[in-house]
VEXDREN-2710 file (C-alpha; in Angstrom, 1 decimal):
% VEXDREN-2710
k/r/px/py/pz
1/UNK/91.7/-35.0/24.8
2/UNK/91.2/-38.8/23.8
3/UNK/89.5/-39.4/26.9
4/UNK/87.5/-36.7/26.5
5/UNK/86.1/-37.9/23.2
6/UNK/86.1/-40.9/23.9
7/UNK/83.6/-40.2/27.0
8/UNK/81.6/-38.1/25.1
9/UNK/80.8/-40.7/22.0
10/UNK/80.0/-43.4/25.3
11/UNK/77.6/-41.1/26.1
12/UNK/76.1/-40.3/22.9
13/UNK/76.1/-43.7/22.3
14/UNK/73.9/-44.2/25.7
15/UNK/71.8/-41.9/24.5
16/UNK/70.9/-43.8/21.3
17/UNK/70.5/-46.6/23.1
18/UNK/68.0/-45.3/25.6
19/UNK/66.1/-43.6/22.8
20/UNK/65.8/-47.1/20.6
21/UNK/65.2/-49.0/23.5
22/UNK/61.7/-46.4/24.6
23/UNK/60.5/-46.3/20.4
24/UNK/60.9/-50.2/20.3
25/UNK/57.4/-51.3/17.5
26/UNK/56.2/-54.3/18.5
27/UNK/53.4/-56.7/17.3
28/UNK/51.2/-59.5/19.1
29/UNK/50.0/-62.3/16.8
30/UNK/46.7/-64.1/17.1
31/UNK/45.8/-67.3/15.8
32/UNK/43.7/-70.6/16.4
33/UNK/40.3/-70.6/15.9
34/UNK/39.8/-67.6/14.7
35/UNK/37.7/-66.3/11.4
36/UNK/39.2/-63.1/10.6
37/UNK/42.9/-63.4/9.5
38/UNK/45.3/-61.3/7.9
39/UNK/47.8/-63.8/7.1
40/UNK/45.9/-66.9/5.0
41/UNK/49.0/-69.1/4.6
42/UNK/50.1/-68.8/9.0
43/UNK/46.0/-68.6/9.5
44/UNK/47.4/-65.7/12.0
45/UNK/45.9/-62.2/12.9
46/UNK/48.8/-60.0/13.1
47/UNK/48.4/-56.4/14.9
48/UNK/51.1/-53.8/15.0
49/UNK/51.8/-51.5/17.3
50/UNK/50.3/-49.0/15.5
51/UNK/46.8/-51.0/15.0
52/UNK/46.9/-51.6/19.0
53/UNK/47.6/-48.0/20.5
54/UNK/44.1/-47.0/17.6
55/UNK/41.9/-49.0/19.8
56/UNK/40.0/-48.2/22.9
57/UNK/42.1/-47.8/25.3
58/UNK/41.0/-49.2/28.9
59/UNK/42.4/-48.8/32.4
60/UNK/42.8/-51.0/35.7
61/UNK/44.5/-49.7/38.6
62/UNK/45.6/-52.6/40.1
63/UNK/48.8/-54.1/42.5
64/UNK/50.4/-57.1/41.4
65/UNK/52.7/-59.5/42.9
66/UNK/55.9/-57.5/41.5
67/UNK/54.5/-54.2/41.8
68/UNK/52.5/-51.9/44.7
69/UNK/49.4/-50.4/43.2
70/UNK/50.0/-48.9/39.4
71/UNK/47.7/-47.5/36.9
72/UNK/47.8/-49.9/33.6
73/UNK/46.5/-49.4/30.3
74/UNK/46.2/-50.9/27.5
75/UNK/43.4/-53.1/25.1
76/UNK/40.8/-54.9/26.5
77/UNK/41.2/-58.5/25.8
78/UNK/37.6/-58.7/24.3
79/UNK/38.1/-56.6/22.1
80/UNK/41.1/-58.4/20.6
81/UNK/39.2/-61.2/20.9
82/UNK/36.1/-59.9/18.9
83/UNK/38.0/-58.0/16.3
84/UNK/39.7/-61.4/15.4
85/UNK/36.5/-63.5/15.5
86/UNK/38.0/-66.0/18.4
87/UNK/36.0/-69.6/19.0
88/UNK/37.4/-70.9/21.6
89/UNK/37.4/-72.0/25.1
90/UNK/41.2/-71.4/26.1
91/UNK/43.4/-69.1/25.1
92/UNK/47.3/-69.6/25.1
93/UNK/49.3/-66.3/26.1
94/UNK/52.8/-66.4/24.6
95/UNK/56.2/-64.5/25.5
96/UNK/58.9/-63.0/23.9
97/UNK/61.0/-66.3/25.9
98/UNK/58.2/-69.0/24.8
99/UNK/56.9/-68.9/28.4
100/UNK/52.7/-69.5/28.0
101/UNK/50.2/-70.1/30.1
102/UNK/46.6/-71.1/29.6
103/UNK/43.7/-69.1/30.1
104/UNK/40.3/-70.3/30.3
105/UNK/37.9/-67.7/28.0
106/UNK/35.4/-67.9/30.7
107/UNK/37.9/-64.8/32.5
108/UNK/37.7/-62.7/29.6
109/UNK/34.1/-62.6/30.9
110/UNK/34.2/-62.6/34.3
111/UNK/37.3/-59.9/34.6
112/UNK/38.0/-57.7/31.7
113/UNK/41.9/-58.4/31.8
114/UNK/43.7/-55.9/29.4
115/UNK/47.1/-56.5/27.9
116/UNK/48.7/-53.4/29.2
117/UNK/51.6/-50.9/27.1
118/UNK/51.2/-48.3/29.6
119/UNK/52.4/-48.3/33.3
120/UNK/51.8/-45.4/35.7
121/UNK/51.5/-43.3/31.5
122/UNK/54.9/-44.4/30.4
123/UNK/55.2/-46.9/27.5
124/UNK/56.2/-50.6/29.4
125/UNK/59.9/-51.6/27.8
126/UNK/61.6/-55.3/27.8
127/UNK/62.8/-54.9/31.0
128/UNK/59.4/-53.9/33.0
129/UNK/57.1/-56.0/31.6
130/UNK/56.4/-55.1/27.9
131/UNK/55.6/-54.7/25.6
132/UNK/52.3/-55.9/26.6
133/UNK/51.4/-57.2/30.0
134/UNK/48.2/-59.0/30.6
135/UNK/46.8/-57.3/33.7
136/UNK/43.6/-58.5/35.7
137/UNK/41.8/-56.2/38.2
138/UNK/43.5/-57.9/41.0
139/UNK/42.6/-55.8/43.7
140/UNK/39.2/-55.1/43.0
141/UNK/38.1/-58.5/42.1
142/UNK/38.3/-60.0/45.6
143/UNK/41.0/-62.5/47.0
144/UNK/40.2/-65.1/45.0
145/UNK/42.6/-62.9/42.5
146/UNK/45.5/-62.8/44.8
147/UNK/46.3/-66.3/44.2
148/UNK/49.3/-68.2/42.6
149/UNK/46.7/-69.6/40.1
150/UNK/45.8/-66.0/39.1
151/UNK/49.2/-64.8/39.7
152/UNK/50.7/-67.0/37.5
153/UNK/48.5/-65.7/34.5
154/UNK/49.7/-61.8/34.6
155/UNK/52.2/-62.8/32.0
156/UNK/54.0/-60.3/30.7
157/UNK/56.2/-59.5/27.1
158/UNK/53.2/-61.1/25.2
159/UNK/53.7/-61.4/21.3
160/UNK/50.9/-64.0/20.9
161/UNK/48.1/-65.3/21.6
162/UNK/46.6/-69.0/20.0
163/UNK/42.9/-69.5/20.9
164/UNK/42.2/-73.0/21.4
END
């Protein structure tokens, strides 16, 4: 009878787990050269979850160097980038482990990159790749995309971004 209970709270406590782990907020901070703010004193824009799944949402359906072809979506970087007033020429992409890598603003541009919450419609988690994942159109863009120098900027759990 122990046993029994004791299985069954292990699996309600599973559960729980499982369900936090999918409903997990999140927020991606913004800050740098930037004109519109909404924290004065950290000079920051700060989005929540919320604010991010109201805005347009866009799609690539792309492979990437950890995945066969998958349909992401998610904001367009631009669109961050204009709703913040960015000035800038670089911009830093932060993750949830202080990994960043540089990004010139000239791709923004040239390639529409989204940072992706959505894989294949399912919210990304921790564990592949989100919260948000920044996602170029690697496989319609040519080879010059399928490089370590591009493959090294589809960072993924971003949390912030500092435009430089």
């Amino acid at each position: 009878m122990l046993f029994k209970l004791c299985k069954t709270l292990a699996m309600a406590c599973v559960a729980l787990i499982i369900a936090q782990s999918s409903a997990l907020s999140f927020t991606l901070e913004v800050a740098g050269k930037i004109d519109n703010v909404t924290d004065p004193v950290k000079k920051s824009y700060l989005f929540t979850d919320k604010q991010l799944l109201a805005m347009p949402v866009r799609s690539i359906t792309t492979s990437t160097s950890w995945t066969p072809q998958r349909k992401f979506e998610g904001i367009s970087v631009a669109d961050i980038l204009e709703r913040v007033g960015a000035k800038g020429e670089t911009l830093t992409f932060y993750a949830l482990n202080d990994y960043y890598i540089d990004v010139p603003l000239s791709d923004v541009k040239k390639y529409n990159m989204i940072l992706a919450y959505k894989m294949d419609g399912e919210m990304l988690k921790l564990r592949n790749f989100g919260p948000l994942f920044l996602v170029y159109p690697r496989d319609a863009a040519g080879p010059e995309l399928n490089s370590p120098l591009y493959n090294s900027r589809f960072i993924w759990q971003v949390d912030r971004i500092v435009i430089k």
